[in-house]
ROMI-123667 format. One line per field, with one value per residue (C-alpha): x, y, z. Coordinates in steps of 0.1 Angstrom, whole numbers, plus 5000, padded with zeros to 4 digits. Example, Ala and Ser with C-alpha at 12.3 -4.5 7.8 and 13.67 -1.06 7.14 Angstrom:
2
u c(5123,5137)
v c(4955,4989)
w c(5078,5071)
# end
This chain:
391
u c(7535,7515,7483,7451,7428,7390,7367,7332,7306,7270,7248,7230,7227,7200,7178,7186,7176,7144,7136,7135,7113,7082,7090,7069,7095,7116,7129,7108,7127,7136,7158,7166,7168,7152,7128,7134,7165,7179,7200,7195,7214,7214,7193,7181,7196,7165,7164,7196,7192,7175,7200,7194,7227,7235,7244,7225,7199,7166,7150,7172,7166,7128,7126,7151,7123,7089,7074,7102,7095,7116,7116,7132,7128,7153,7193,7181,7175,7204,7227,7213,7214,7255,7262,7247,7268,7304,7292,7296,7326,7346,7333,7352,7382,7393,7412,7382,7387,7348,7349,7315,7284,7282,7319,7346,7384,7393,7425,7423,7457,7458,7427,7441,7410,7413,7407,7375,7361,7364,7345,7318,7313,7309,7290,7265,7266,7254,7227,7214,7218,7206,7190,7213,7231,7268,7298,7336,7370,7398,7436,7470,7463,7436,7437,7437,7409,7383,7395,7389,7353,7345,7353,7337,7305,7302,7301,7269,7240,7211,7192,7197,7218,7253,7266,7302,7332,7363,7398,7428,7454,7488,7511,7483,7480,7496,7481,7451,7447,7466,7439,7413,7404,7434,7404,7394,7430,7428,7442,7428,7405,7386,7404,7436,7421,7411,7447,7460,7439,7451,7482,7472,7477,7442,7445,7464,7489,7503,7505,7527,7548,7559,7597,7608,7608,7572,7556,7571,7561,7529,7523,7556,7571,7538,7551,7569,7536,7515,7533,7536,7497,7499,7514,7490,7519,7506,7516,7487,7477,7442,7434,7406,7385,7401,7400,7405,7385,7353,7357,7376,7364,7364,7340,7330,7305,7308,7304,7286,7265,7286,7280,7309,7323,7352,7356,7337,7362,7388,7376,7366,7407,7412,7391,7402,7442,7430,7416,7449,7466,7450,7449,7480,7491,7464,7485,7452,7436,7399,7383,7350,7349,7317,7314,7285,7268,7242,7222,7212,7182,7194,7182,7218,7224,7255,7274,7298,7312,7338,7380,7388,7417,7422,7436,7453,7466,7454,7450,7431,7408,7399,7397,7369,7347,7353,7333,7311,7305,7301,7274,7252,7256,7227,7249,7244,7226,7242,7260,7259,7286,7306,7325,7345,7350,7365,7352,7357,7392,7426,7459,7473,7483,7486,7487,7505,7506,7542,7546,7529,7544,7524,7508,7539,7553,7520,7535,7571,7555,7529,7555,7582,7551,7545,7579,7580,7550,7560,7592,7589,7543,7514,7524,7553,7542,7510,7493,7498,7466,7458,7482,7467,7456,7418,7409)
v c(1557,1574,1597,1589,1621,1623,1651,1645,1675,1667,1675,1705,1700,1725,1713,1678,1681,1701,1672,1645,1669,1674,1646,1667,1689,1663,1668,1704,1734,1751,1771,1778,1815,1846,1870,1900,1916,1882,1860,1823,1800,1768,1757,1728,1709,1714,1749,1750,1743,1774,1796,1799,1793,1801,1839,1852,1876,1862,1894,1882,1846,1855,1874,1849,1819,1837,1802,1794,1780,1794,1775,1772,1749,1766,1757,1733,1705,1717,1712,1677,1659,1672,1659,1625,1628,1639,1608,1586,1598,1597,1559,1550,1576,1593,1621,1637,1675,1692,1723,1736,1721,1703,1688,1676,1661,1627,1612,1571,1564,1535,1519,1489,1492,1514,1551,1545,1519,1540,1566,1540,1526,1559,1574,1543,1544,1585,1574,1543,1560,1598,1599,1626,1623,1632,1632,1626,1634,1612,1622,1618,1658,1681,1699,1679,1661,1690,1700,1665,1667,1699,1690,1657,1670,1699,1671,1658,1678,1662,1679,1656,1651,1642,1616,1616,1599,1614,1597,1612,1587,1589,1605,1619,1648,1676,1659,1662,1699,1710,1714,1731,1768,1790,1799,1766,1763,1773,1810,1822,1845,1864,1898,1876,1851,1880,1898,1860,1854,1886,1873,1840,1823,1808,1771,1759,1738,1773,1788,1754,1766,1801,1810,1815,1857,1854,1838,1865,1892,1878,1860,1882,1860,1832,1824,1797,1779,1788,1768,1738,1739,1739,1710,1693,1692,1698,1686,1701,1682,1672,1686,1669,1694,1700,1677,1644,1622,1605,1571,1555,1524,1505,1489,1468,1466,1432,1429,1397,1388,1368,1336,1318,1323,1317,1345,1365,1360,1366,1402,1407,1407,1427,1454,1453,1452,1487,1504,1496,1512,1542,1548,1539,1563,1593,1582,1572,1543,1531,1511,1503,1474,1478,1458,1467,1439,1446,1417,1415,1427,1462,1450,1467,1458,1475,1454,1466,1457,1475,1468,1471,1486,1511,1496,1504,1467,1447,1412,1425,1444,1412,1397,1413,1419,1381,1373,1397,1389,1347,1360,1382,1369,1352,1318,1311,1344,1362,1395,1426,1447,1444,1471,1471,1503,1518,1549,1565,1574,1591,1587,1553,1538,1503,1490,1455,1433,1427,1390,1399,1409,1394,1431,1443,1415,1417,1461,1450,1423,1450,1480,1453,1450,1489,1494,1470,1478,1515,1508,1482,1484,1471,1435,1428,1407,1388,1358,1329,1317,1348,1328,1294,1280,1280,1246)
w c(8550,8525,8540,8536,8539,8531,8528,8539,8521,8534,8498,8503,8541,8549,8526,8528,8567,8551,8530,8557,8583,8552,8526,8502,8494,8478,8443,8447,8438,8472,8496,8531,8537,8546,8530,8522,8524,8535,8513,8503,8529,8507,8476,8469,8433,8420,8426,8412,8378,8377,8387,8424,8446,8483,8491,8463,8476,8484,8464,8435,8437,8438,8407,8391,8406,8416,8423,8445,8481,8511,8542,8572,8601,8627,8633,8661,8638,8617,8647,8659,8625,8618,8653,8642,8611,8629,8659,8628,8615,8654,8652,8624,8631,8661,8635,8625,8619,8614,8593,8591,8602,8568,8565,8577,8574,8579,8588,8577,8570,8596,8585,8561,8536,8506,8509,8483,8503,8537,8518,8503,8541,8553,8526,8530,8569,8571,8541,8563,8595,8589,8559,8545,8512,8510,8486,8497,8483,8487,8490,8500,8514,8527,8501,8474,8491,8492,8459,8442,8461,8448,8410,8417,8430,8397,8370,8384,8372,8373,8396,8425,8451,8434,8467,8447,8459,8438,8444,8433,8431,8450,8424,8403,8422,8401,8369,8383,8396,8364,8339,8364,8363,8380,8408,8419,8439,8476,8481,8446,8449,8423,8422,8420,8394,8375,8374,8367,8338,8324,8323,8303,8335,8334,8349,8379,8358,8341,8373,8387,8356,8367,8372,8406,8397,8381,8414,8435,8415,8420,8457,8469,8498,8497,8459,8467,8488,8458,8438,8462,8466,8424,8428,8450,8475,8511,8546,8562,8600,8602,8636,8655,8682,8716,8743,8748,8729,8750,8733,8704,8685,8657,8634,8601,8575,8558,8524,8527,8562,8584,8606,8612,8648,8645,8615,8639,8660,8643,8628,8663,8676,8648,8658,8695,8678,8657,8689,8711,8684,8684,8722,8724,8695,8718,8750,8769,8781,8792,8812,8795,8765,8744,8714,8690,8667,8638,8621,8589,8599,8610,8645,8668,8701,8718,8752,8775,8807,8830,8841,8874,8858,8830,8793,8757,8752,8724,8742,8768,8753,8728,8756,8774,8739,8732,8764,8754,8719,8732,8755,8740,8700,8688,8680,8637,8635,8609,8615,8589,8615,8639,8663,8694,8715,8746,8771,8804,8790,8810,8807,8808,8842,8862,8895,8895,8926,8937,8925,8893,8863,8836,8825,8826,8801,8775,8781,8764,8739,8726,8724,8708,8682,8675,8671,8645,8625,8630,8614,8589,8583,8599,8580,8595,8620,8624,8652,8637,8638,8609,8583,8586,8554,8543,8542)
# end
């Protein structure tokens, strides 16, 4: 199965948080950072058509920019607005990877929806939901990923926030990087660009091109690995953070508002099918549903009730957010989203009562059913009542 990877860049982060906290300072040229001997931290795009950029001296940037604001608000609002962001990235993935305070990796290969789409959804969710702009790159690899978000967000320059989505096409990888300059590639720096360049080895295509003797001349025993990453080739784990995830859930933003139960229903087993999978792929298990519904409105109400006994099993977690959705929808009120979830997570485990074996048989049918998707795709097998005929 081919990888789906995403890199998530928040646009200027610092100054984007500035913005929301004193709205006057939108579209003004401006950057977060010190005086004096400081440096800048990050400039606004504004500010950047005038030369300022982040790590230039704050003396420098002044004398580029005398009229140029400097603010700063403190890291405690920095820090609370990038949790908000990474809390909606671990609700649509549970392979989320943060980098910095201001990005992240993504893992969505078992989502079914194209990688674009994943990044429109989530590049409209942070908008909605935070306020803050962002641009993503899309990828069979992490390092393709950030690299197709970095060219992607340089050909906007209009002085605003770019909020690009860049996909590089499975296959496309190496025709992709091959044109760009020899230093945007990961593990170029710019003493080694500079001796490359020398050489006429000036993008990362030519440098893709090198004999076997020329790359080791060059990288000595990494040669080999440059030339893979010149390729776009790169087999690189995303790596969430340590410990056990606190929840892992599932959600959708429909296209078009939706107020037909039984569709409702329908999406809603699918959401509860994508969460077993994923729990049962993390080896754990919970034993609180929640589902989450949003109107068309924006108006979001989240619903959960507890098991007696912990769960990773499709049917029974549908089960409980079907009882919950029947109660607590607002019956012909249209929905805009809908999510299913499940907390207080450990490592799967089952008390069964001695005549009963029913658990134990929905165990073998629902293992029978990874096996097969595992081996053969998610499509191999579907419910029956997903291949009736529209009417």
């Amino acid at each position: 199965m081919l990888r789906k990877i995403i890199h998530l860049d928040l646009d200027a982060f610092f100054c984007s948080v500035e913005e929301l906290l004193d709205p006057s300072l939108k579209g003004k040229a401006f950057a977060v950072g010190g005086s004096g001997r400081g440096v800048i931290t990050s400039a606004s795009y504004a500010a950047r058509m005038h030369g300022i950029r982040s790590a230039m001296p704050t003396r420098e940037a002044l004398a580029l920019m005398p009229n140029l604001l400097l603010v700063r608000s403190g890291f405690r609002h920095y820090s609370e607005y990038s949790k908000k962001v990474m809390d909606i990235l671990r609700d649509t993935t549970p392979i989320v990877e943060p980098v910095s305070i201001d990005e992240a990796f993504l893992n969505v290969s078992d989502m079914p929806q194209p990688i674009g789409s994943i990044a429109f959804y989530l590049q409209k969710r942070v908008l909605q939901e935070t306020g803050l702009p962002c641009s993503l790159g899309c990828a069979t690899s992490r390092l393709v990923a950030k690299m197709a978000n970095n060219y992607g967000k340089k050909q906007v320059k209009t002085g605003r926030s770019p909020q690009k989505i860049t996909v590089i096409e499975p296959g496309k990888e190496e025709e992709f990087l091959a044109p760009l300059d020899i230093q945007a590639l990961w593990g170029i720096g710019p003493k080694t660009a500079a001796h490359l360049r020398q050489r006429g080895i000036t993008t990362i295509g030519k440098l893709a091109a090198l004999s076997d003797a020329d790359l080791k001349n060059y990288f000595g025993h990494h040669g080999e690995s440059m030339r893979r990453r010149a390729k776009g080739i790169d087999n690189t784990l995303i790596y969430p953070e340590s410990g056990d995830p606190k929840s892992v859930s599932n959600e959708m933003t429909f296209h078009e508002d939706q107020d037909d139960q039984d569709n409702l229903l329908k999406i809603l087993r699918g959401l509860s099918e994508k969460v077993g999978s994923r729990l049962r792929k993390a080896e754990l298990a919970g034993s609180v549903v929640q589902i989450k519904i949003r109107y068309s409105d924006f108006s979001t109400y989240t619903r959960q009730t507890s098991l007696k006994e912990c769960t990773n099993l499709d049917q029974e977690i549908f089960d409980e957010a079907q009882k919950l959705f029947l109660k607590h929808w607002s019956r012909g009120r249209a929905v805009r989203l809908l999510g299913v979830g499940l907390t207080n997570l450990e490592k799967p485990h089952r008390q069964l009562g001695l005549f009963d074996d029913d658990s134990g048989k929905l165990e073998d049918l629902t293992k029978a059913v990874d096996d097969l998707r595992e081996r053969f795709g998610k499509d191999i097998i579907k419910r029956a009542d997903n291949l009736k005929k529209k009417k």
